[in-house]
N, C-alpha and C positions, 0 to 999 in steps of 0.2 A: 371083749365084752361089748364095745362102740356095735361092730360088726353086726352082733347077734342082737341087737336093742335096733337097729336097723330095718335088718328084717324081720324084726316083730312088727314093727309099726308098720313095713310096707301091707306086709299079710294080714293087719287088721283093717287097713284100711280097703284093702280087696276085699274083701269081706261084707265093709259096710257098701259102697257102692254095688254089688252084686243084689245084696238087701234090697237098695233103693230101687234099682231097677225093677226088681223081680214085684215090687209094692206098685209102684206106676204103672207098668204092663197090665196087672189086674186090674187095678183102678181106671184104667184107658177100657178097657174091654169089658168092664162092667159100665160104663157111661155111654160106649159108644158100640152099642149091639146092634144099632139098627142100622138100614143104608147110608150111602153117605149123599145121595140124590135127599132124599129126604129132608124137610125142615123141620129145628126145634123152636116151639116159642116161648116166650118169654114176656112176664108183662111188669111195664114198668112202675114207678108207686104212683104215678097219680091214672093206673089203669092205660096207659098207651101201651101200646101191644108192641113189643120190638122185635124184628125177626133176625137172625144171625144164622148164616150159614156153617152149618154145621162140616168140619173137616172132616176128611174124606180117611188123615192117618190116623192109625196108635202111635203116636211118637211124643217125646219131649227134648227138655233142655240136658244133652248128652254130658256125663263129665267122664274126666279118664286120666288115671294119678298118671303122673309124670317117672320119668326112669324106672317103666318095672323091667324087670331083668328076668321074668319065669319063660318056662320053655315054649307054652300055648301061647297064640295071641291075645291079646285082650277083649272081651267081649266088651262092646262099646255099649251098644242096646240093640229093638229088634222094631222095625217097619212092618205095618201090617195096615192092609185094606181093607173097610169091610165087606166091599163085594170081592174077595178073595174068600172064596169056597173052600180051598184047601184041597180042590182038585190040578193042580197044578199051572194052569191055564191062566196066570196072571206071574209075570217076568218083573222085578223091583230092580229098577237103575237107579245107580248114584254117579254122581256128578259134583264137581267146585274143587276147594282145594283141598290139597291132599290124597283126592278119590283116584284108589285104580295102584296108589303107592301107596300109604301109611294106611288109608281105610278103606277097605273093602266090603262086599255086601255079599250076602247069598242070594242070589236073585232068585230063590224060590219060598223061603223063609222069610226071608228080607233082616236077618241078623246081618249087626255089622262088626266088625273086628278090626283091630287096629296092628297093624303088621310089623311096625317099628317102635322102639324108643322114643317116648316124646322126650322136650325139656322144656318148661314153661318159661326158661332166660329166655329162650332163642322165638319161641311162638305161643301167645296163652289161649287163643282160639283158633278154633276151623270153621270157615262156613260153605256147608254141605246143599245137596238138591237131589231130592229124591223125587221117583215118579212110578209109577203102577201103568203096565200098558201091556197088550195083547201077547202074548210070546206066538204064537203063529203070525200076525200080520202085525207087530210093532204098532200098534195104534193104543196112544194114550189114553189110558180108561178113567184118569183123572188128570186135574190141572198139578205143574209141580209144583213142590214146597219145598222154601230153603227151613233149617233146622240149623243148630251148631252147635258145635263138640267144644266143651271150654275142658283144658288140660289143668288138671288140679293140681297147686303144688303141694310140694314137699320141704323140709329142712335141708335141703344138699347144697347152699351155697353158703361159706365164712364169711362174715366179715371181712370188705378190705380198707383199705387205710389209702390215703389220695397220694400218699409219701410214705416211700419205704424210709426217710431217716429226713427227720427235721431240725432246721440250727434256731434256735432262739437265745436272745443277750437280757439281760434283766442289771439291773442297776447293785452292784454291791451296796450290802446294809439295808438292803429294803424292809420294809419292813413284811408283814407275816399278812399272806393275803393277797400280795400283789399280783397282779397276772401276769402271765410269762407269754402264752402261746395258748392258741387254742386248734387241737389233733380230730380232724373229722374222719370215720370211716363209715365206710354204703354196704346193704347186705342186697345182692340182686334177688332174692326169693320177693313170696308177695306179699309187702306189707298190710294189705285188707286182709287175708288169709290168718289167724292164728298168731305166733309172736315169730314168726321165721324168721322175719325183720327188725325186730324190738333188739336194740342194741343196749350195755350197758359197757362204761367205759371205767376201770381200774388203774392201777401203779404196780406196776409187777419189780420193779429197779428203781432204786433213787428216796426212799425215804431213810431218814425223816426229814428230809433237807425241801422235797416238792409234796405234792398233791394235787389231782383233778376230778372234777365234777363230773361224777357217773353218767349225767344226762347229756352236759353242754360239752365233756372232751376239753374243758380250758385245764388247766395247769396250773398251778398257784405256787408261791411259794409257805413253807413249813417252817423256816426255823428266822428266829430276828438274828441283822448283823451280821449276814455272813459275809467273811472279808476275802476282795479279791486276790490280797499278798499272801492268805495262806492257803487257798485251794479255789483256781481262777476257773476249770470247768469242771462240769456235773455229766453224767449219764445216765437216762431215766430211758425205762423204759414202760409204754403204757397201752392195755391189753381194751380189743373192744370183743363181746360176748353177746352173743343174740340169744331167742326163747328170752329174754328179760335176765338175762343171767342165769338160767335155773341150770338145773342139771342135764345134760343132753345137748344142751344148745353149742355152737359152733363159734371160733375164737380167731381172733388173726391179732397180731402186734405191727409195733413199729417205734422204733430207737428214736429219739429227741437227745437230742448236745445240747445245751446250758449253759452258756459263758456269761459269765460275771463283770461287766463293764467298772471299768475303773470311777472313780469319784474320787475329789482331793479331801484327804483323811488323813493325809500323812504330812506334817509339816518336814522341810529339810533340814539338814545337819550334817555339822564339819564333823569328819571323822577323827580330827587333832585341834587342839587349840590355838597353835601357836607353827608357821611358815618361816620357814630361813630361806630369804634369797638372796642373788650376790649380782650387782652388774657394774661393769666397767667405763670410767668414766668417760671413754672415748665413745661408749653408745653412742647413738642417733636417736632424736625424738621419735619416739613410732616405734622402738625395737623393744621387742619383747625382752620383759625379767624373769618371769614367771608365774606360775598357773595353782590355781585352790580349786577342789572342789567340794561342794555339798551335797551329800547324797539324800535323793528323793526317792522312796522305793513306789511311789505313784506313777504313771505312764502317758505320754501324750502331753494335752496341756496341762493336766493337774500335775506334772512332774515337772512344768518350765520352771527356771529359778532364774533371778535379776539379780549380777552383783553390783555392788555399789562400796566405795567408800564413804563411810560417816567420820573420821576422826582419824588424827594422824598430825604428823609435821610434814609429813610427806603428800600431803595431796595438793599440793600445786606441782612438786615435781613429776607425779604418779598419775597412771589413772589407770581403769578398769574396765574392760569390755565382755562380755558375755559371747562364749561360743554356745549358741544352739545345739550344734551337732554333738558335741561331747560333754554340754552341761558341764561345762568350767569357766572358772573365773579366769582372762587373761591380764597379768599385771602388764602394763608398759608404761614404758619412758615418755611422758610427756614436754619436760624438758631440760636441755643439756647439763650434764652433774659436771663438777667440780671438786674432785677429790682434795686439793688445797683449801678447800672451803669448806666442805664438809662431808664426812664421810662413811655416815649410816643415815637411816632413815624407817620411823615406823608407820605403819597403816593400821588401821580397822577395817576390816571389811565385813559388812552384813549381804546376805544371801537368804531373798524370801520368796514365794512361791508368787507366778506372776498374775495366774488367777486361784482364786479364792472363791469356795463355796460355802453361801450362807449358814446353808443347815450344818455344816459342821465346824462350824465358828470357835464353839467350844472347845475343839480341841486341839485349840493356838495355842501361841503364836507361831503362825506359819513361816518363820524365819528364824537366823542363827547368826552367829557372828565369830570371827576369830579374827585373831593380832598376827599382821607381817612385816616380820623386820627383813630390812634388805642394806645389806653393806656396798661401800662404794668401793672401788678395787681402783689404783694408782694404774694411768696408763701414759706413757709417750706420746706425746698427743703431737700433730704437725701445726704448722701456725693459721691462726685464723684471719678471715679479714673482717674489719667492722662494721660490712656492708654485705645482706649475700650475694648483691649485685649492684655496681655502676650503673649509670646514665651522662654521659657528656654529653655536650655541643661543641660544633665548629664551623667554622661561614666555609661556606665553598671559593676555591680561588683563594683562602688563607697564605699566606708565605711559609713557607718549611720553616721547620723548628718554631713554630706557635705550640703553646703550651692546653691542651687537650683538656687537661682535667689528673687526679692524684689517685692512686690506691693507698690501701693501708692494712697490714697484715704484723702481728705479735706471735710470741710465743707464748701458747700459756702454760706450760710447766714455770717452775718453778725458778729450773735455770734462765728463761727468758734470752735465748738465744738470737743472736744476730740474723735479719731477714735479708733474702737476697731476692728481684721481683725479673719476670722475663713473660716475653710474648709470644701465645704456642704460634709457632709459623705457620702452622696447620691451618690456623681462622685468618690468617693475615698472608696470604701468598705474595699478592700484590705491592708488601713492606710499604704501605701508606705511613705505619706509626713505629715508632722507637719510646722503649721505656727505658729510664734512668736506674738501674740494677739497686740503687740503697735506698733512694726516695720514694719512689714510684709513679716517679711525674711523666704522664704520657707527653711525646709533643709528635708532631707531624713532620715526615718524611719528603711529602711533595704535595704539591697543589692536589685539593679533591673537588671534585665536577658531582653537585648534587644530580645534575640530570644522567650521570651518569650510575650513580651507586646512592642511593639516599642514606643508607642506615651503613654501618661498619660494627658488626659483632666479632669481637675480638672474645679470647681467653687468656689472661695472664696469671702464672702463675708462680706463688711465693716459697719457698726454702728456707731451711734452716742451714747456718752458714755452716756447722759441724757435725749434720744428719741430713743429707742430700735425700735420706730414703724419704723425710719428711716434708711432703710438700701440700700447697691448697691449690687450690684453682678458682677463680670467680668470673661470671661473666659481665665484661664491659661492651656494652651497647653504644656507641656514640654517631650521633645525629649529624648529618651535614645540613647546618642552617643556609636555605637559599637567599641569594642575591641576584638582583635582574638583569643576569647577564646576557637571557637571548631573550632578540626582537620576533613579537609576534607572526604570522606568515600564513598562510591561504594554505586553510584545512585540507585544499586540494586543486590539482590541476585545475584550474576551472576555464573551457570554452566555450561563449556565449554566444546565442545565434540570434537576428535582431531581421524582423521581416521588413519586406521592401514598404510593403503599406503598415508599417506598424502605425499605431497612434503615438499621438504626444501624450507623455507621461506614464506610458506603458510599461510597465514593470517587466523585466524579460529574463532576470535570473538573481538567485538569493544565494549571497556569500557567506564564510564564516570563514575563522582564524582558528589558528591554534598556538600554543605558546607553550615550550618546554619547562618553562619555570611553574614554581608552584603558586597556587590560585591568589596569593598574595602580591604577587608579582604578577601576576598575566590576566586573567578576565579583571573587571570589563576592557573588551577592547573597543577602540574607536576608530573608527573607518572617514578617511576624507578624501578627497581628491588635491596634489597636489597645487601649491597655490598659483603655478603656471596656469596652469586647464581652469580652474573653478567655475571658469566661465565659458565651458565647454558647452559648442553648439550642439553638438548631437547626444552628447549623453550627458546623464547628472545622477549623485548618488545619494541616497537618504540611509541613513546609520538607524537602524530600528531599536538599537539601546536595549538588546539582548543576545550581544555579541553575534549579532546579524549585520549584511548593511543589502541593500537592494537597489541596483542596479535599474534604470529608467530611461527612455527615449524622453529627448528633449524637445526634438522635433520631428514633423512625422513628411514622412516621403524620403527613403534610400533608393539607391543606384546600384548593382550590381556595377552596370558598366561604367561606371565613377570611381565605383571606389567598392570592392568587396571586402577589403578587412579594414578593422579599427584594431589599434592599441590602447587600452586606456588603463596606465596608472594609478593608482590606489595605495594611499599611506592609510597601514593599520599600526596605531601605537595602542601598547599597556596602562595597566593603570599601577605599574610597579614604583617605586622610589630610587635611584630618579627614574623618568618611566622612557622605554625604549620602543622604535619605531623601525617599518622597513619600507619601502618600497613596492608592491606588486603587480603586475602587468596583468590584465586580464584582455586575453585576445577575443574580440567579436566580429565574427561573419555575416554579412548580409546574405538572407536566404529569398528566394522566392518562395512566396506562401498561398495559399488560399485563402479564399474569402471566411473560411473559419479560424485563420492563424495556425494551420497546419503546413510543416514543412512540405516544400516540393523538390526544391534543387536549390544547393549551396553552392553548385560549381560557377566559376567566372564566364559568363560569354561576351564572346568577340564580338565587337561592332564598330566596323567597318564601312567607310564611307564611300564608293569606287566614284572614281575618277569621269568614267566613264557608262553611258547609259546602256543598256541589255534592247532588244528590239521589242522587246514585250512593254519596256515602260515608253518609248518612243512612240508608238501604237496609243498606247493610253493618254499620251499629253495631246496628240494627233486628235485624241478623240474627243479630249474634253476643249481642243482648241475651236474644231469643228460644231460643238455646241454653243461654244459663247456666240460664236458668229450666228446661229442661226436664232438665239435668244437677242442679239444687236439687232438683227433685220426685224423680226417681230416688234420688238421697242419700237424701231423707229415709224415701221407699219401704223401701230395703233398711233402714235404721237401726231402723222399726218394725215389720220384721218381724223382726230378732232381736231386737227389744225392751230397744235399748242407747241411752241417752240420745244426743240429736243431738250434743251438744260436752261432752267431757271437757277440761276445764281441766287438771287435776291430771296428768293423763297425756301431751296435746297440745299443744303450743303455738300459741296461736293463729293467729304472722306466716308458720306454714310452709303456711296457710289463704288466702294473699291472693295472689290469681289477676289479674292484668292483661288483661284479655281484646280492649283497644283495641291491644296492642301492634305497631304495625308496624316490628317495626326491621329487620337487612338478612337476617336467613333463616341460613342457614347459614355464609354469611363474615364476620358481623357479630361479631368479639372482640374491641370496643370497648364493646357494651351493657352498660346496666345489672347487676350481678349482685347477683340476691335473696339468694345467701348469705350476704352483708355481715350483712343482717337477720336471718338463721338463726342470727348466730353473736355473741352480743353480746360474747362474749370477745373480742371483735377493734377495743374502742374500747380496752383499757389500752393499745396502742399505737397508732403513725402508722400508717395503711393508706395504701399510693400510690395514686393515681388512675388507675386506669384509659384512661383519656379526658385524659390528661393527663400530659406528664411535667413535672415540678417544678422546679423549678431549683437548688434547694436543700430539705434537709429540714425540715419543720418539727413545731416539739419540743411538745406539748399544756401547753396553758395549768396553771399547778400549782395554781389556784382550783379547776378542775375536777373534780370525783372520777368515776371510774369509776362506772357505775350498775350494780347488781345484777343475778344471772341471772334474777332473777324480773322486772324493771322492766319495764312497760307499754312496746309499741309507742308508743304518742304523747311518754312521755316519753324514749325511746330516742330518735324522729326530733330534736323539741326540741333534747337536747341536742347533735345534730350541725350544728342551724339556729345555735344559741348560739357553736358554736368556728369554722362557716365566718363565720360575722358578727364574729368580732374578731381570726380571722386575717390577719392582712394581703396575702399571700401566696399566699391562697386565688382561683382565676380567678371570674369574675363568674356562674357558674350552677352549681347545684347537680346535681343526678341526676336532671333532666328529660328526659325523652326525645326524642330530635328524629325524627319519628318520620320526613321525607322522605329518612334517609340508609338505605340500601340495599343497602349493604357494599362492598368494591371489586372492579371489572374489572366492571359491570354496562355494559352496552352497549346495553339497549334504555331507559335513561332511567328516571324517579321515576314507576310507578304511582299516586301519592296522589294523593287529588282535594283536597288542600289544597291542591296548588300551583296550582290554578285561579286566574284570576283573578277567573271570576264567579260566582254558586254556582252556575249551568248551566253546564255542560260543552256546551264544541262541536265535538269531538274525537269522532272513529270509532274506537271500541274491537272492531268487528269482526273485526279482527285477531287479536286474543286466543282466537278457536275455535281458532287454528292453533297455538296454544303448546304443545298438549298437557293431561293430567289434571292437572298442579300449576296452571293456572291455568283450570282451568274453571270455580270457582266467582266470580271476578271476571267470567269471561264473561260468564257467566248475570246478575249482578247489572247491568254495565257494558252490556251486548248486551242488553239488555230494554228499554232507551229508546224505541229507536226504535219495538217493538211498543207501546209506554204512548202515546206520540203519535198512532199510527195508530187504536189505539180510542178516543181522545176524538177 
């Protein structure tokens, strides 16, 4: 019947579109009889004349039902010109989309026909281009014009639905009304067109429990109170129906599930009154007795339940903790039972839902309660001690057999059996301790060294003297209390290096200590120099009073060639009771340094003073002897020609006349040398003068025999008397104001030019070198660099 109701409709609808056409075609042909060059006019309302060009087709707005299925083509409509005579002499093309496959033209009629199936889902217009032109010479006899075919529809598409099967949750008890989900479905036909579109939405499954609104697709619920414990889901099913619903119209579904969300409505409840447990008194705190549950027939958190005891004799021995996972109450032993003391025990326990919802308040109270008795059961129990753990002390270095500290272990059955005590060897390898088997008195086996072992965790454990199976074990901890038995000591090797030019009071290296005793005994330490040294020339030490001390030059100017190593002693004492000290040596080397205090060489060099002169320095005294003479002749030159005696006494003094002309000492960094103004200035024996080349270590006070010599006293007896006070000074170092002439100042880096240090008096050493030093050493060149030409001419 669908079928034949089908093609009733397609066949009247062919029908009425043939109609229309066939009413347009006349109505075109009756308006437009005359050419199409030709103008129509027209006038407007306030008399303006408007002119409009008058089209050239019969044509209009084409339609054409969608899916016909007859055996002819469709006639779509028919193109006509009106300078088309109907002598065949005018050719109608079409053109755009579709043309030449779905619609074609008679290009002598100009009817067009439509050669396929439309479907207005997939395309709802065409647009077309027609044109009128010569069929012998193609020459367009008019401009073209687009036109377009709109595809009419039809009822051929259902209802669909966006979800073949929808989950929606709705709150158990709701009430009547509530919404659940709302189900949309699309009808691809065309909604301007008729109701092809017009959807209405039903309940085909699921009442009277659901319902939804015909227009909006939501879903409601139908009945109050439905509970999720007696029927958790629903199955609806709901139907969407176009044409408005009516008869004819086109239907699709789609399945909805309905789960019933749990809500707490149900309070819990023991399924008995009354628990019989049993536990033995030899239990341990923490070990389970036994398990209660409440049943909640709610799910999630509205099914949690909290046990608790309220009432009992038993709840300081008991207690109660809640498993989660299987919603039971678990009893345990909170603490140790005593069957000689007492030997049942009752609880209360209450079990109530952990959350609670307001709205159904009323149908509390969400909790229950039942009575547990629990018997104590008589056990063998091994003997306890009254401590579950020891702490002793003992001094380090003790005497054997000093007494440790006591254990103390009973029976507590009834019989109260005899205890016997021992020490597992297990924790005691070493037999440090011995326990007294009846009393339990530890004492000590041999001396114990805290720095060696601080703590000593022992295990001793007690027996019964006629149940060996029954034993305890407790752990003793005891402490070795220290005593200041060892002296402090230098936290490390330490080798200090101390430059040639250091300064006075130059810090040059920072020590620290360490001390095996504990901090009671050992920091702070103190750092001093023995009281031999204190009054140590070259070095001194300052204790910084943070278990530091810092090492300092006393005096400044070292020698390699004097002396490269120091030893210097250092007593570090504790600050233990009584407090203990040691000795420590800290060795320092003199280094050669630069002018920024960086190392250069710490090794010792050789300085050697030969015996004998090299030909090269022979040469040079040669030369500088040969100078004085010719500066003497000049002197006395100019002297005779102002005609002034060669040496005034009375006016000059002789020693400001005495010229050292061998002098090599170090050039310009040398402020160690000799100074001739000592001799210039005889006023400078009433007192001590320091020495230069020397710091002193104390001052010393001139002999009171001695007198002062006069301004006028003779150079010889001026020296004399200074040979006289270093010879009975004591105090005085072992040379006088000799010069040495191979030192050459500090930071020199290319080594001692003197040909003393030779070993042989020829030199075998290439001094050619020295061309490239520059004008300050040209004339060692020239003396040093001429060897080799003196060789070559003999």
């Amino acid at each position: 019947p669908k079928m034949k109701e089908d093609h009733c409709l397609h066949a009247a609808l062919l029908c009425l579109g043939v109609l229309c056409y066939s009413h347009g075609l006349t109505t075109e042909k009756l308006n437009h009889s005359r050419p199409s060059l030709h103008g129509h006019h027209e006038k407007g309302k306030e008399g303006q004349v408007l002119h409009r060009s008058k089209r050239g087709w019969v044509w209009n707005q084409f339609f054409v039902i969608e899916e016909y299925t007859g055996p002819d083509p469709v006639l779509v409509g028919r193109l006509h010109s009106d300078i088309d005579s109907g002598d065949g002499n005018i050719k109608y093309i079409l053109s755009g989309e579709g043309a030449g496959i779905i619609f074609v033209i008679d290009d002598k009629s100009g009817n067009i026909h439509a050669t396929k199936t439309l479907d207005r889902e997939e395309r709802a217009q065409y647009t077309l281009t027609a044109q009128a032109v010569d069929r012998n010479t193609n020459r367009p006899l008019e401009p073209p014009s687009e036109f377009i075919v709109k595809v009419q529809d039809i009822n051929d598409n259902p209802p669909e639905f966006l979800h073949e099967n929808y989950h929606a949750n709705v709150p158990e008890r709701s009430n009547v009304g509530t919404s659940v989900i709302q189900v949309t479905a699309s009808d691809a036909d065309d909604p301007t067109y008729g109701n092809s579109a017009k959807l209405v939405y039903s309940i085909l499954e699921g009442q009277p429990y659901f319902s939804v609104e015909a227009q909006t697709g939501i879903i409601r619920t139908a009945l109050p109170n439905m509970d999720r414990e007696a029927k958790e889901e629903y199955h609806v099913v709901i139907q969407a129906k176009d044409m408005g619903g009516h008869m004819g119209g086109l239907s699709g579904t789609t399945k909805v599930t309905i789960t019933l969300t749990d809500v707490n409505d149900n309070p819990p409840k023991f399924p008995q009154s009354v628990y019989q447990m049993s536990v033995s008194e030899a239990a341990v705190p923490g070990e389970e007795v036994g398990r209660v549950k409440a049943k909640d027939p709610d799910i999630g958190e509205n099914g949690l339940v909290a046990y608790s005891i309220i009432d009992g004799d038993g709840m300081d021995m008991f207690e109660i903790t809640t498993d989660y996972e299987t919603q039971e109450g678990v009893v345990k032993l909170k603490k140790t039972l005593d069957y000689e003391t007492k030997k049942s025990y009752s609880l209360k326990v209450e079990a109530a839902n952990v959350h609670i919802d307001p709205k159904f308040i009323s149908n509390g109270p969400f909790k229950d309660t039942v009575t547990v008795k629990i018997a104590v059961e008589d056990a063998d129990e091994p003997p306890v001690f009254l401590k579950p753990s020891y702490i002793f002390e003992v001094q380090e270095n003790a005497a054997s057999g000093t007494v440790v500290g006591k254990v103390h272990a009973k029976d507590p059955d009834a019989a109260n059996s005899a205890i016997r005590y021992s020490i597992d060897r297990h924790t005691d390898l070493e037999r440090y301790f011995v326990i007294n088997a009846e009393d339990g008195n530890i004492k000590t086996i041999k001396a114990l060294d805290r720095e060696e072992m601080a703590w000593h965790n022992i295990s001793v454990f007690a027996v019964e003297v006629h149940k060996q199976h029954q034993e305890a074990k407790v752990p003793v901890a005891i402490k070795v209390v220290d005593v200041n038995d060892n002296a402090p000591k230098f936290a490390a090797a330490y080798e200090a290096f101390v430059c040639e030019n250091a300064r006075s009071n130059q810090q040059f290296i920072t020590i620290s200590a360490d001390d095996k005793d504990d901090s009671a005994n050992g920091p702070r330490f103190i750092f001093s120099l023995p009281p031999e040294i204190i009054h140590n020339p070259n070095f001194t030490l300052r204790d910084n009073r943070d278990n530091t001390a810092s090492v300092l030059v006393r005096r400044e100017g070292f020698s390699r060639q004097k002396q490269d190593l120091y030893l210097l002693p250092i007593v570090i004492s504790d600050g233990g009771v009584p407090p203990l000290s040691s000795t420590n040596t800290l060795t320092i080397r003199v280094c050669g340094c630069d002018s920024g205090g960086s190392l250069l060489s710490c090794n010792a060099e050789a300085y050697i003073l030969n015996a004998g002169l090299s030909t090269g320095a022979l040469i040079a005294i040669l030369a500088c002897i040969v100078i004085l003479l010719v500066i003497v002749v000049l002197f006395v030159t100019l002297k005779r020609q102002k005609k002034e005696p060669l040496i005034v006494f009375e006016e000059e003094d002789v020693r400001e006349n005495i010229i050292t002309y061998d002098d090599e000492g170090g050039g310009e960094e040398d402020t160690e040398a000799f100074d001739i103004a000592t001799l210039q200035n005889p006023d400078g024996i009433n007192g001590f003068i320091p020495r230069k080349d020397i710091k002193p270590e104390y001052q010393y006070l001139p002999r009171p025999g001695l007198r002062p010599a006069p301004n006028s006293v003779d150079v010889d007896d001026f020296i004399n008397t200074r040979i006289q006070e270093a010879d009975n000074d004591p105090t005085a170092p072992p040379y006088d104001s000799i010069q040495i002439y191979g030192y050459e100042g500090r930071g020199s880096v290319a080594g001692s030019l003197s040909s003393l240090e030779s070993a042989t008096t020829d030199s075998d050493l290439d001094y050619d070198y020295l061309q490239n030093w520059g004008p300050r050493f040209k004339k060692l060149a020239d003396l040093y660099g001429s060897k080799d030409t003196f060789d070559d001419d003999s």
